[in-house]
C-alpha positions in Angstrom: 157.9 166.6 76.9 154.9 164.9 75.2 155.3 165.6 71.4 152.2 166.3 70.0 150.3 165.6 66.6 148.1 168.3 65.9 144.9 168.4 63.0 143.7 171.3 61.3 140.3 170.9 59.5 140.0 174.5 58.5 136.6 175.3 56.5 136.2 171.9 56.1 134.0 168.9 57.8 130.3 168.0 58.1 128.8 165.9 61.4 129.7 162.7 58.7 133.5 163.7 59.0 133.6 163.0 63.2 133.0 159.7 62.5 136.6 159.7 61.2 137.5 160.8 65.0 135.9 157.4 66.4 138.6 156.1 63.8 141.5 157.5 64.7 141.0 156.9 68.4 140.1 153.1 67.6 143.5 153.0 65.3 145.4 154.6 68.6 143.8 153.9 71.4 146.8 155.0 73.4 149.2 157.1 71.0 152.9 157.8 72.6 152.1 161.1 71.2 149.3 163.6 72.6 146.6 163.5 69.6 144.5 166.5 69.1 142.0 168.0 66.2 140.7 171.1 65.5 137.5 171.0 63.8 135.6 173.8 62.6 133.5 175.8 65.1 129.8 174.1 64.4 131.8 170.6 65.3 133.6 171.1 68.4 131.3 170.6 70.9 130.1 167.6 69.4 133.3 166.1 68.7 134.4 166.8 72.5 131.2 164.1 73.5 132.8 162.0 71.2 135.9 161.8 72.5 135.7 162.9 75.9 137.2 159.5 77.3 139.6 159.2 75.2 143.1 160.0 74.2 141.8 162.4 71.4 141.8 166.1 72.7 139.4 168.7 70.9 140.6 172.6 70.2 139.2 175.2 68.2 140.5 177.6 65.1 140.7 180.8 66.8 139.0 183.0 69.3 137.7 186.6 70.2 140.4 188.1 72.4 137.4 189.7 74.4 135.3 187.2 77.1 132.0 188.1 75.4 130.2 191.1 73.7 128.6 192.8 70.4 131.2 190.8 68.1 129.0 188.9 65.7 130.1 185.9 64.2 132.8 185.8 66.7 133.4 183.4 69.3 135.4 183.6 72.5 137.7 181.2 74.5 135.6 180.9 77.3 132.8 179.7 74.7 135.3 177.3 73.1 136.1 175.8 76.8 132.5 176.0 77.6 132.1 173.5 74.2 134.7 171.2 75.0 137.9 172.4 73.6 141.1 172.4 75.5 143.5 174.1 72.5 143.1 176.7 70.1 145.0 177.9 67.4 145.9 181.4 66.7 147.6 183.4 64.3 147.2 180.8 61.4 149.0 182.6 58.1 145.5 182.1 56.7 144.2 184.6 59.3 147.3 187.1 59.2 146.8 186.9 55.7 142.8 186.9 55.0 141.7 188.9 58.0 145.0 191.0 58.3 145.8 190.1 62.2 148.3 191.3 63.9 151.0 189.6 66.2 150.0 192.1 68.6 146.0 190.8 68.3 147.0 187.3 68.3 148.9 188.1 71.4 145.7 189.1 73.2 143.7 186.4 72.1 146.2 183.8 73.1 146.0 185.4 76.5 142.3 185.5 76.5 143.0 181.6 75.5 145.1 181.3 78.6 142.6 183.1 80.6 140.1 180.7 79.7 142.2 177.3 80.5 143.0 176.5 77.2 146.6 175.9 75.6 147.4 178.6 72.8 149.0 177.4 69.8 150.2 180.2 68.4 151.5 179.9 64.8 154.3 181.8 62.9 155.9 181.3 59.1 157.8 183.7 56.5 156.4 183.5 53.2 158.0 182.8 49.8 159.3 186.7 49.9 160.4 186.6 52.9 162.1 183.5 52.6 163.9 184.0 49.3 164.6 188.0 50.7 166.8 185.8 53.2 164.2 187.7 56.0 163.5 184.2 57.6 164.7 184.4 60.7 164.2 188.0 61.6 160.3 187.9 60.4 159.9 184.7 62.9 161.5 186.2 65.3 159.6 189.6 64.9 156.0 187.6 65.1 157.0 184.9 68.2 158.5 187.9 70.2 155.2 189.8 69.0 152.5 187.2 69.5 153.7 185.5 72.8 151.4 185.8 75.4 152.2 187.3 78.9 152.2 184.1 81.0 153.1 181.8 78.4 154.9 178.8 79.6 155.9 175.3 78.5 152.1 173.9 79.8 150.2 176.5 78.6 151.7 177.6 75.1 152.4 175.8 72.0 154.7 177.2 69.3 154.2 175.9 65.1 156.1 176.9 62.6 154.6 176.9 59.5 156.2 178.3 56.1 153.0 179.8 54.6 154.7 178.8 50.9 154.5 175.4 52.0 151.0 175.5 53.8 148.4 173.1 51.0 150.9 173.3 48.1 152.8 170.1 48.5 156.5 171.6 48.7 158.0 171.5 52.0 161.3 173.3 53.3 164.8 171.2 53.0 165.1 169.0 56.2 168.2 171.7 56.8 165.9 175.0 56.1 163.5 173.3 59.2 166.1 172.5 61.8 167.8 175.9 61.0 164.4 177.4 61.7 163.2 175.4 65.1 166.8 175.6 66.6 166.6 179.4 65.9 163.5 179.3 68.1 163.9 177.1 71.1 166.8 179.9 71.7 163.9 182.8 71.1 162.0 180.7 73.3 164.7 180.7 76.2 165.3 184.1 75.4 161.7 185.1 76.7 161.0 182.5 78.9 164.2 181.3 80.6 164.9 177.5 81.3 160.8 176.8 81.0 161.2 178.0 76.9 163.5 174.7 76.9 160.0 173.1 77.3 157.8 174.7 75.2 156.8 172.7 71.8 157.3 173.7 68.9 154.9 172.2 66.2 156.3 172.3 62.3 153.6 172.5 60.1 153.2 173.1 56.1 152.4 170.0 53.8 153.0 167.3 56.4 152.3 164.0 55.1 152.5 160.1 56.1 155.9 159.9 53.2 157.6 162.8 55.0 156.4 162.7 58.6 159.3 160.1 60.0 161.9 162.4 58.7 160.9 165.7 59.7 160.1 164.7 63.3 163.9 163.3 63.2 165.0 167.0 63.2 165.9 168.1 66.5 163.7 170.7 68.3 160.6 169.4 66.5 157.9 168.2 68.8 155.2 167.3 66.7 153.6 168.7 64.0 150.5 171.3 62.9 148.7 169.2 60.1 146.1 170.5 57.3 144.6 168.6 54.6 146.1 165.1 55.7 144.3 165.3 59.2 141.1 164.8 57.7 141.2 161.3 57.3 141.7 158.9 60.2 144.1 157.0 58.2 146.5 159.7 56.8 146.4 161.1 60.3 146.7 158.2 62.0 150.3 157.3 59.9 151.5 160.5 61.0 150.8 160.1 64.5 152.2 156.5 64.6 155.4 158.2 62.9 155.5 160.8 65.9 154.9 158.1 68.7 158.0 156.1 67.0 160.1 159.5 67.2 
């Protein structure tokens, strides 16, 4: 499989900050690694001109899970396709948290993604509670189970694991806590897929930086990785993506 280094912007970025995408893709012209960033909403369609010819693929932070409608302030994955995109991310712990989503409603936006053509990446993480309850495993389980979209597949969904205690706050799990984790779900993954869950990525994410990418992508079943605050710079992205590429 193609591994794939993955940027989240979140409430962050003006049109100034795309000029960091023309240097990124001038950095790594042609990445061993699939590169892709997720700007916010009023960039994407912008940033998809951009980059459209080159290696540097454009996704968006969530989606309606209806095709259109009276949802204000919402947007749908057909709008996000019709923009440029070709990802998007949903059920970031900062929308299960702020907004309350469910599994169950990121499950039907990530089939209203798939609908659309794009690739879901549909994220999951304990928090501190959670993790220190000794719940890890079970509550993962609980929300990939719950938030997997019917049709999901190795080309059409992507899995990241992020540790919402570690998401912005600089601590990151052991290397043993994340391969526990990620092994735990490729077998979820086979579990509700068959063989093709053997295919599916599965992203770590939560404080990811160019000092820790080489050794986390060293753990097995770790495909690439969901980055925040260090993928808004072409250079501290582009470290992390030349550590993935070397992986």
């Amino acid at each position: 499989m193609q591994k794939l280094a993955a940027g989240n912007w979140k409430m962050n970025g003006s049109g100034a900050a795309l000029q960091e995408l023309l240097a990124l893709v001038e950095a790594h012209p042609a990445p061993a690694c699939e590169m892709l960033i997720c700007p916010p909403a009023t960039l994407i369609a912008s940033a998809a001109g951009m980059t459209a010819r080159g290696p540097l693929k454009i996704g968006g932070q969530d989606c309606h899970a209806k095709a259109s409608g009276a949802h204000t302030g919402d947007i749908s994955a057909a709008m996000l396709k019709d923009a440029g995109a070709t990802y998007v991310i949903l059920g970031h712990s900062e929308r299960r948290t702020d907004h309350g989503e469910t599994s169950d409603q990121v499950k039907a936006k990530a089939e209203a993604a798939l609908a659309a053509g794009l690739t879901a990446v549909v994220c999951i993480g304990e928090t501190e509670g959670q993790r220190d309850a000794g719940t890890t495993l079970s509550v993962c389980g609980a929300q990939l189970h719950g938030s997997l979209p019917q049709g999901a597949s190795a080309a059409n969904t992507v899995v990241a694991y992020e540790p919402v205690w570690a998401i912005g706050t600089g601590r990151t799990p052991t290397i043993a806590q994340i391969a526990e984790v990620h092994a735990f779900l490729r077998a979820e993954l086979v579990k509700a897929l068959g063989e093709d869950g053997q295919g599916v990525r599965i992203l770590y994410g939560g404080s990811v930086k160019p000092s820790n990418a080489a050794e986390i992508f060293a753990v097995p079943h770790v495909d690439g990785a969901l980055v925040g605050g260090a993928s808004l710079k072409a250079s501290d992205f582009g470290a992390i993506v030349a550590a993935l590429s070397a992986a």
